[in-house]
C-alpha positions as CSV (number, residue, x, y, z in Angstrom):
1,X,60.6,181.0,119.1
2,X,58.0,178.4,117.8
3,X,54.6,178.6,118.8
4,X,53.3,176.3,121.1
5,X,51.4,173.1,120.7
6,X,48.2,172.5,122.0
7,X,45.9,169.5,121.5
8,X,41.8,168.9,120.5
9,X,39.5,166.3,120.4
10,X,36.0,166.2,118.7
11,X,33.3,165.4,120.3
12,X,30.4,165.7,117.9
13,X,30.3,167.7,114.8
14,X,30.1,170.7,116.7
15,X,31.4,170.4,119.7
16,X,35.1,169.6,120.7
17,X,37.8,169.8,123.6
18,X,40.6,171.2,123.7
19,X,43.7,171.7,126.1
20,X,44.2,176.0,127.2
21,X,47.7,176.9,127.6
22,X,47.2,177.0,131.6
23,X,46.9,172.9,131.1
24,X,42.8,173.3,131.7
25,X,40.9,171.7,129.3
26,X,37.7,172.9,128.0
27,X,34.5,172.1,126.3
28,X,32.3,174.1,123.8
29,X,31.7,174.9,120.4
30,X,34.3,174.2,117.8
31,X,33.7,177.9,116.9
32,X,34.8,179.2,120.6
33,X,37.5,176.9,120.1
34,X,38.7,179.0,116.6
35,X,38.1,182.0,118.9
36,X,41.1,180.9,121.2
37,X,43.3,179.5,118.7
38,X,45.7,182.5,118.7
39,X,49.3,181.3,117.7
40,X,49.0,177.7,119.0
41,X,49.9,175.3,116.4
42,X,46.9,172.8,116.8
43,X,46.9,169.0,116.6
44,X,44.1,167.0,115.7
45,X,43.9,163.6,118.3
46,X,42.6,161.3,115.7
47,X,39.9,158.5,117.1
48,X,41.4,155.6,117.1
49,X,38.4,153.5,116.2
50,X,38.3,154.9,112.7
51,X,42.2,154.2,112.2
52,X,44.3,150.7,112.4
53,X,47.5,150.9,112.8
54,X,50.3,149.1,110.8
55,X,53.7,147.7,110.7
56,X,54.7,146.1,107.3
57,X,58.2,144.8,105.9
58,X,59.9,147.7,104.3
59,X,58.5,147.7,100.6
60,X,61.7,148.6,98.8
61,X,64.6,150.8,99.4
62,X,63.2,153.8,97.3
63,X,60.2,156.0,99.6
64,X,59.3,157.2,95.7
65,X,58.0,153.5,95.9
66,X,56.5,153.1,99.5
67,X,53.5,155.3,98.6
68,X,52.5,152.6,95.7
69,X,53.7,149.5,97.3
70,X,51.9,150.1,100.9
71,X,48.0,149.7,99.9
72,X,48.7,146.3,98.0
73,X,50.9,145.2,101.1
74,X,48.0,145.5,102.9
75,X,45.4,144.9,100.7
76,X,44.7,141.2,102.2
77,X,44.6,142.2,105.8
78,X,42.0,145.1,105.2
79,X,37.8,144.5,105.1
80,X,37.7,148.0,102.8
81,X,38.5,148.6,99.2
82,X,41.6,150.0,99.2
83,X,40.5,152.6,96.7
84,X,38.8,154.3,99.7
85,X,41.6,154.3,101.8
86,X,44.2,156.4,103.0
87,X,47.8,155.3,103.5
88,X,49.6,157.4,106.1
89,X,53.7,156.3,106.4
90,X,56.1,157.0,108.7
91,X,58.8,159.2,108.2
92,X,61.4,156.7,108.0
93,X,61.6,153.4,108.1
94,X,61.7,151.6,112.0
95,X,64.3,148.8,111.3
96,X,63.2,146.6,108.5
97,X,59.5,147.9,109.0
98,X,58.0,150.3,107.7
99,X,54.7,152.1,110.3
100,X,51.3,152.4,108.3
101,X,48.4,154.4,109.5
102,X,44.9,153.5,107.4
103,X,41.4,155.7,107.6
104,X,38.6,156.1,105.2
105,X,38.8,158.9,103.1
106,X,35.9,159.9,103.6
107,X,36.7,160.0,107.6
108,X,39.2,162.2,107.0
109,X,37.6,164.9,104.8
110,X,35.0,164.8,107.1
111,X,37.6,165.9,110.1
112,X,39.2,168.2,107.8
113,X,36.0,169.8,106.8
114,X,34.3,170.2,110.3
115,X,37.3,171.7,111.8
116,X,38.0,173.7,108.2
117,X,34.4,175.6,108.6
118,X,35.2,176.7,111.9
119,X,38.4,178.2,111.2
120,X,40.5,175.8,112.1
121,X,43.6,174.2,110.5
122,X,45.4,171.8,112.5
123,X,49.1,171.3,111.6
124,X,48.9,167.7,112.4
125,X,46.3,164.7,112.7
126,X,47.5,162.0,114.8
127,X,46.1,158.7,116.0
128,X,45.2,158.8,119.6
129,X,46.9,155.2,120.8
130,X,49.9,156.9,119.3
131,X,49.7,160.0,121.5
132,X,49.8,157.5,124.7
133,X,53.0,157.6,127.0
134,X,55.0,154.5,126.2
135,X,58.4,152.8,126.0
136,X,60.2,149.8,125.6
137,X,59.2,147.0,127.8
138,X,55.5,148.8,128.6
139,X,52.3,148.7,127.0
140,X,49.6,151.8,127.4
141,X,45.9,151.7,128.6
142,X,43.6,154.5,129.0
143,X,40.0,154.0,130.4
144,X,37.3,156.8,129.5
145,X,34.1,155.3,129.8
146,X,32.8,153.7,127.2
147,X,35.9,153.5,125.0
148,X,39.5,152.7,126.0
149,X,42.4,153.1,124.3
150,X,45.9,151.1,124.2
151,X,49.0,151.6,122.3
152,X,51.2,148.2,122.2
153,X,54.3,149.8,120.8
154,X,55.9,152.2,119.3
155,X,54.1,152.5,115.8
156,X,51.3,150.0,117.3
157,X,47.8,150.6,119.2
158,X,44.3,150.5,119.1
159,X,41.0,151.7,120.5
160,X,37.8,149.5,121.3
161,X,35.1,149.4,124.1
162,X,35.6,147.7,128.1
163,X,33.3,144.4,126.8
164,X,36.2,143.0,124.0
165,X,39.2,144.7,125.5
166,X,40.4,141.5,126.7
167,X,40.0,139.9,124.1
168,X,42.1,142.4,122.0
169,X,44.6,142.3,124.6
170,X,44.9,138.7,124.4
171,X,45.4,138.8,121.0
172,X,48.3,141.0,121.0
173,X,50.2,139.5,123.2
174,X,49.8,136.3,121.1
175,X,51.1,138.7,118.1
176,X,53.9,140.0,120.0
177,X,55.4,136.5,120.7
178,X,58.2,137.1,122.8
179,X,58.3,140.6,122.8
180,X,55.5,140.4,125.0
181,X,55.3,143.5,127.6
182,X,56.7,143.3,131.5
183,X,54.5,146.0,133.1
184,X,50.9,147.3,131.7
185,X,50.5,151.1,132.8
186,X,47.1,152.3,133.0
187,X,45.3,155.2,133.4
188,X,41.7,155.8,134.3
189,X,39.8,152.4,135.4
190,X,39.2,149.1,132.9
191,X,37.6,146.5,133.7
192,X,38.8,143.5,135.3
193,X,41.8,141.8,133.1
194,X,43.1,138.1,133.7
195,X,46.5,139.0,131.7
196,X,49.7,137.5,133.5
197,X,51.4,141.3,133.1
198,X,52.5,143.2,136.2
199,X,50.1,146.0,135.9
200,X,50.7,149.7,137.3
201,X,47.7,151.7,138.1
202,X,49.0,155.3,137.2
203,X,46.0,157.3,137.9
204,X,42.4,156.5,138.4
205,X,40.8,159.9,137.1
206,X,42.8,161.6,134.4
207,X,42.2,163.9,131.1
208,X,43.2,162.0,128.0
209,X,44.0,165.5,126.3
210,X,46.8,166.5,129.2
211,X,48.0,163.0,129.2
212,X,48.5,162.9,125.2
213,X,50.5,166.3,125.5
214,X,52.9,164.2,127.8
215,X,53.0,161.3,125.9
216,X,53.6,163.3,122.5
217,X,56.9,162.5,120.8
218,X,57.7,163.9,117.3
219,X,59.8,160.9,116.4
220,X,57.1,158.3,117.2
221,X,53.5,159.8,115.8
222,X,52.3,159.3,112.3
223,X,50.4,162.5,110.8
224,X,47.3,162.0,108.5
225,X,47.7,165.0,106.8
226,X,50.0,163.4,103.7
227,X,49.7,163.4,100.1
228,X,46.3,164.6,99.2
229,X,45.6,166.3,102.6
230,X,49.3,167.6,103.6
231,X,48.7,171.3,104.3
232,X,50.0,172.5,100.7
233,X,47.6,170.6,99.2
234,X,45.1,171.8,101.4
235,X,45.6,175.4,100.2
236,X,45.9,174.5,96.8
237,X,41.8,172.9,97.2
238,X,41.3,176.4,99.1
239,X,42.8,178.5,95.8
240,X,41.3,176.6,93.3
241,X,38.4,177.9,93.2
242,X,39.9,181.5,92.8
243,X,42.0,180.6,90.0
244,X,39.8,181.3,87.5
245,X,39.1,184.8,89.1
246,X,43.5,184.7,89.1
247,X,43.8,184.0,85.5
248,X,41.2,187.0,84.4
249,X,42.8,189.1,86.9
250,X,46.4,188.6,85.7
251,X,44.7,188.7,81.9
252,X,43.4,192.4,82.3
253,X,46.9,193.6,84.2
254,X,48.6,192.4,81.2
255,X,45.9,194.1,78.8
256,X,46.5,197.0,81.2
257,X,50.2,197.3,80.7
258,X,50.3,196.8,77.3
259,X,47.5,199.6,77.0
260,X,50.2,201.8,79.3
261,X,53.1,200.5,77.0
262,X,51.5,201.6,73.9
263,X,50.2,205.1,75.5
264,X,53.5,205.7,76.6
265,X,54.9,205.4,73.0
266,X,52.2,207.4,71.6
267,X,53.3,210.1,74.0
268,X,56.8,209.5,73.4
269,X,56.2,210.1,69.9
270,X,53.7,213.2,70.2
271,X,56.8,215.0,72.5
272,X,59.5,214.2,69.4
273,X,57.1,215.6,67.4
274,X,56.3,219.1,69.3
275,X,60.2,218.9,70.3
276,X,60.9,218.9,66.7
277,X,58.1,221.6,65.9
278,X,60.0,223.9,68.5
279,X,63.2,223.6,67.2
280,X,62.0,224.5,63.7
281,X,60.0,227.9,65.1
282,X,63.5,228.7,67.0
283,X,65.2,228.3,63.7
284,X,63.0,230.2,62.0
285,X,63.0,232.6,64.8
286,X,66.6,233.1,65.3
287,X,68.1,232.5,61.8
288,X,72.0,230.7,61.7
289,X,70.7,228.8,65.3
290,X,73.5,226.2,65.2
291,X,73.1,224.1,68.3
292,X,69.9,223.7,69.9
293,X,69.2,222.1,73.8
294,X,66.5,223.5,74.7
295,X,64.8,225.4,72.0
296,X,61.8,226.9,75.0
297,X,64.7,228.0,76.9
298,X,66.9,229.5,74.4
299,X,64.1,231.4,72.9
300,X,63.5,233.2,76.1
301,X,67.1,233.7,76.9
302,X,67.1,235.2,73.2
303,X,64.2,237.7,73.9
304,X,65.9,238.6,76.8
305,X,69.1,239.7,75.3
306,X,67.1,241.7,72.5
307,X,65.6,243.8,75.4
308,X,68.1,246.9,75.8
309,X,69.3,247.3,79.3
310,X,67.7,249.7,81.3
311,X,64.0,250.0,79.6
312,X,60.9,248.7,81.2
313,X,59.7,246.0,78.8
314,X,61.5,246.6,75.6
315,X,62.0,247.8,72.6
316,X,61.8,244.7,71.0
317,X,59.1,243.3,72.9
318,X,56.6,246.8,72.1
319,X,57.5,246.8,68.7
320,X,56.7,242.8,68.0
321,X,53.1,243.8,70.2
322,X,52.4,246.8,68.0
323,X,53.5,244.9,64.5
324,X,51.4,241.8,65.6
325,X,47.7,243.3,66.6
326,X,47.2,244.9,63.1
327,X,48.9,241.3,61.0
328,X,46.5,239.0,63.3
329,X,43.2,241.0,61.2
330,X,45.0,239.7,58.1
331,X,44.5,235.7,57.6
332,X,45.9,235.8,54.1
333,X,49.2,237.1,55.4
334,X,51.3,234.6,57.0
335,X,54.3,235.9,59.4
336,X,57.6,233.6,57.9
337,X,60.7,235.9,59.7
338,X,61.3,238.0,62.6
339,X,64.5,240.1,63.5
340,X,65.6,243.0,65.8
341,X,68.5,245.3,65.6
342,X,69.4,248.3,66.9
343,X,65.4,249.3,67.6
344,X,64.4,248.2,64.1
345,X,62.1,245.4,63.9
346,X,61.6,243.1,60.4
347,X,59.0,241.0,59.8
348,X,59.4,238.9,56.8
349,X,55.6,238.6,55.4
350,X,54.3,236.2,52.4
351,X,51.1,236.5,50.7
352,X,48.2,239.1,50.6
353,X,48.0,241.7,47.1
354,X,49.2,245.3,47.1
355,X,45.7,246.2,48.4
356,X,46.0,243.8,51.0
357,X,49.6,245.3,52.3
358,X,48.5,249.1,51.7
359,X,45.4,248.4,54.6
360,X,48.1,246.6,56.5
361,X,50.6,249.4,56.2
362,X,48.0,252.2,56.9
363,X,46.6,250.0,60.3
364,X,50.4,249.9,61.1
365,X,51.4,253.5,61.0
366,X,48.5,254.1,62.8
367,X,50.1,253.0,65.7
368,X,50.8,255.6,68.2
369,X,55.1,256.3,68.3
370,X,55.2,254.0,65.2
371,X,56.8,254.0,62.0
372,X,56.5,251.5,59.5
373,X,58.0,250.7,56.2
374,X,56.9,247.6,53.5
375,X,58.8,246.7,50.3
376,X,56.8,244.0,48.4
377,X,58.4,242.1,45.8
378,X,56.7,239.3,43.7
379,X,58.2,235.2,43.2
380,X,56.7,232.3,41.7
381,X,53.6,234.1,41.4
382,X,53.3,234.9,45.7
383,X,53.7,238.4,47.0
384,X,56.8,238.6,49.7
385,X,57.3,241.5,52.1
386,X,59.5,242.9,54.5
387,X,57.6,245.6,56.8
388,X,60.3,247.6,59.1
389,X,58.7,249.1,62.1
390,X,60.8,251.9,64.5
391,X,59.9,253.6,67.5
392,X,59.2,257.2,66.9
393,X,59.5,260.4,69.3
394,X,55.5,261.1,69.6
């Protein structure tokens, strides 16, 4: 379900009305205003005295081309430069006619911006003569003091002050020619008027605000907020500032993952290199190993299986721990070959001189429930050994 609309005037820069969904209006602070907004989709009741209202022969078939064509169509019936005007059309064309809002740029912003650093951002800004109740046949008039404001068709109004109203109303009948209106309704109370209308007094003391949510029709209100101020262009103003901040932001992520990309090669590449490192010590480990998965694994399951069933430890296991404590005080003696069999350990040694081997023997047998056993021959000018080590009754 939609949120509901709700209307707001300004009043001074600071100060506005607006219309509370219990049809109360109330004064205050455009910041108590932001306070309430909740949900509401907000419109902006433009003044009319800052806006004139248009209705020019359709410039062209193409809309692409009504945005270009409007401001020199008008350009001899407006007192301002049309560079520092805004062109506001209607959504489609009304017959052959096509409905023109124009306002000061500078107008606008200043809306915009008053109502932007409050918190605000209405969905809509709308002329006020447009938001009067009207139909074919009737014209519009609403007193409010000093002001009063009349809408003379459907795409047609204005706004000026009880001394020229008259005078403006004279004038517009004169325009309308034989359109001219049977009944004049008014709200609120104009001055006298010598107009030969039939005029209906519809309520001396009225709200404009409640009285514009009445007369509000989608199909016959021209919004402000195109082109440069439509609301996507408004955020796009409100990001600009930020994309710098964006661009650095989206420049270090990308550093960032290309940093992550190339630590996760290194990685990838350290763990094929220790993967391959572990296959090679199960190889050398467990000679004729044809297939290897899981060379971590299959080590351990090999131990395992060397241990004979029903010792606590074993054999295999105490004989490698009582081989390997003496060979570790040996740094010129490098281990190249283990193997177990039937409670006989090898170890297939390289390096070291007969001296060398004889201490390493001697520490060896000094083991308690150990026997040990080296053959040394000599290749290529490097001593190899094979020490056999077997448990002993002690």
């Amino acid at each position: 379900m939609p949120a509901p609309l709700s209307f707001f005037r300004l009043r001074s820069p600071d100060q506005a009305e607006w219309l509370r969904p219990d049809g109360a209006v109330q004064r205050g602070p455009l910041a108590e205003l932001a306070s309430q907004a909740g949900s509401a989709r907000w419109m902006l009741a433009a003044p009319g005295e800052a806006i004139t209202l248009h209705r020019i022969p359709l410039p062209g078939r193409k809309r692409a081309l009504w945005a270009r064509a409007v401001p020199y169509a008008l350009e001899d019936q407006l007192a301002d430069d049309i560079e520092t005007l805004h062109f506001a059309l209607g959504q489609a064309p009304d017959g052959d006619h096509l409905p023109v809002a124009t306002v000061d740029h500078a107008v606008l912003r200043g809306w915009l911006e008053t109502v932007a650093q409050a918190g605000l951002t209405p969905l809509a800004v709308i002329p006020e003569p447009l938001l009067l109740p009207w139909q074919d046949g009737e014209w519009s008039l609403l007193a409010e003091g000093l002001r009063v404001v009349v809408r003379t068709g459907r795409w047609e109004g204005f706004v000026t002050d009880p001394e020229t109203l008259e005078l403006f109303l004279h004038q517009a009948l004169v325009e309308a020619g034989n359109a001219k209106p049977q009944r004049l309704r008014i709200w609120g109370n104009p001055p006298p008027l010598t107009l030969d209308v039939a005029r209906q007094i519809e309520s001396e003391l009225v709200e404009p605000l409640p009285l514009f949510a009445v007369g509000y029709r989608p199909d016959a209100v021209l919004n402000l907020l195109q082109g440069p101020y439509s609301r996507q262009m408004q955020w796009q103003r409100r990001l600009r500032p930020w994309r710098s901040a964006a661009i650095l932001a989206s420049v270090w992520l990308l550093v960032q993952g290309i940093g992550l990309l190339w630590e996760h090669g290194r990685l990838q590449r350290e763990h094929s290199a220790l993967r391959a490192a572990m296959e090679q010590v199960y190889k050398d480990a467990v000679p004729g190993a044809a297939r290897i998965v899981n060379p971590k694994v299959q080590l351990e399951t090999r131990l395992r299986e060397l241990a004979p069933a029903g010792t606590t430890g074993g054999a295999f296991l105490e004989l490698l721990h009582q081989g390997a404590q003496p060979l570790v005080r040996f740094p010129d003696i490098t281990l190249r070959g283990v193997s177990y069999r039937e409670g006989q350990l090898d170890l297939a040694l390289e390096g070291g001189n007969p001296a060398v081997l004889d201490q390493l023997r001697q520490q060896l047998e000094q083991q308690p429930g150990l026997r040990a056993e080296i053959r040394t021959t000599q290749r290529e000018g490097r001593m190899e050994s094979k020490v056999t080590l077997k448990k002993v009754a002690s």
